[in-house]
N, C-alpha and C positions, 0 to 999 in steps of 0.2 A: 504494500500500500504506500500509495506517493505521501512525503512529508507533510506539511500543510506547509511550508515555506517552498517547496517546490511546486505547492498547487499555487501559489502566488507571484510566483514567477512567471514571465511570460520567457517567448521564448529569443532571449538573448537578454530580455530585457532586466531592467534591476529590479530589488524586490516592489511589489505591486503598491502604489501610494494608497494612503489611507486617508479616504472619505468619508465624512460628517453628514448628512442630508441635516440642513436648518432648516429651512421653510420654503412653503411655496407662494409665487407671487401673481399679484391677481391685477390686471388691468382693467383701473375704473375710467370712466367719463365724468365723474363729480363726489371728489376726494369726502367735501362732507359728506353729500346724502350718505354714501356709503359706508363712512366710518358712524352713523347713526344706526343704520340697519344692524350692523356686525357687533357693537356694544350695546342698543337698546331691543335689538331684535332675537341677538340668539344669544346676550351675555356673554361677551368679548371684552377683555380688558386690554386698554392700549399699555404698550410694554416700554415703543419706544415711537418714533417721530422723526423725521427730518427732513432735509433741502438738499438735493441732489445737484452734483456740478455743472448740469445741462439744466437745470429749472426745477425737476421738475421738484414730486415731494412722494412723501411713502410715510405709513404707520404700519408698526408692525402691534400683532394683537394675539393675542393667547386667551384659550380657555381655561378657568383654572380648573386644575385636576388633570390637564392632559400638557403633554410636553410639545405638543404641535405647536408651530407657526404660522401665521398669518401674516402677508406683505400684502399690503392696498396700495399702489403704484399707479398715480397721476403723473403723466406726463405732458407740456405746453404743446402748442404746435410747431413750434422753433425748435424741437429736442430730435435728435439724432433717434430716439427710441418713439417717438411718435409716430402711430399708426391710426386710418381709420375703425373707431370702433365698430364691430360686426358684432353683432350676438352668439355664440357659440365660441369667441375667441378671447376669450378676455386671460386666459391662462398668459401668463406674461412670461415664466421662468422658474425653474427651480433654484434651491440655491444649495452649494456645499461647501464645510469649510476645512479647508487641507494645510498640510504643512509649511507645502512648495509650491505657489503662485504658478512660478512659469515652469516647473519639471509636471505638475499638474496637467498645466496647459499642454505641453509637448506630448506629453502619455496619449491622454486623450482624443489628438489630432491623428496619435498612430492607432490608435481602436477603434478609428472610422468617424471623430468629430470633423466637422469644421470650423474654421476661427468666425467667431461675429465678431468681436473687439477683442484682439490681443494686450497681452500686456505691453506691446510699446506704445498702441495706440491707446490706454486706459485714460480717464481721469479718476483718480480715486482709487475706488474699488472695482470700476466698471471692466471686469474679463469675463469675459463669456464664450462658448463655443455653442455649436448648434449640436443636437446628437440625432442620428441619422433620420428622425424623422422630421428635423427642425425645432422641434422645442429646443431652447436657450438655455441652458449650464451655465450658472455664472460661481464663479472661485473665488472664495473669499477666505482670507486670511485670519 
């Protein structure tokens, strides 16, 4: 029977990085309404909140009792991440948090991702790849 550290090996490659799943993000059209629905609708507590380098903004929200995340992600019309809303799309990205930003990034790209915003082109935290069906991987530190 194979090791477990030879099941995690790929093949040449170093040992297999190690990813966190933190939360999933949700593309809104109107930052309040929505952070009312998700706190006065299903009891949601906001955790955290902020101003992204391109505009836009995001709250992150938790239920208590469960370790899941919640990202509410408004973006302006001027932002690189700005798309038109469709219904059925609002899934914006997952997010994971790893050790190594760019050996991450690299892995990834060789297991079939594509670059959305690499880390040279990042502001911030903003790296992301697409995974083979186009949902958005973004790598966080």
């Amino acid at each position: 029977m194979e090791s477990t550290r030879n099941l995690l090996q790929g093949r040449g490659d170093s040992l297999f990085m190690k990813f966190r799943f933190y939360y999933s993000g949700v593309r809104v059209k109107n930052l309040e309404r929505s952070l009312r629905f998700y706190t006065e609708g299903l009891g949601m507590k906001v955790i955290s909140r902020g101003r992204m380098p391109h505009g836009g903004r995001y709250v992150h929200l938790k239920t208590p009792g469960s370790p899941q995340r919640l990202e509410l992600n408004w973006y302006p019309r001027n932002s690189r991440f700005y798309t038109k809303y469709n219904v059925g799309e609002g899934l914006d990205h997952l997010a994971f948090i790893v050790d190594d930003i760019q050996g991450a990034f690299k892995q990834l790209l060789k297991k079939g991702a594509t670059a959305a915003v690499s880390p040279a082109h990042s502001e911030g935290t903003e790296v992301y790849v697409k995974d083979p069906n186009g949902i958005w991987i973004e790598l966080l530190h």
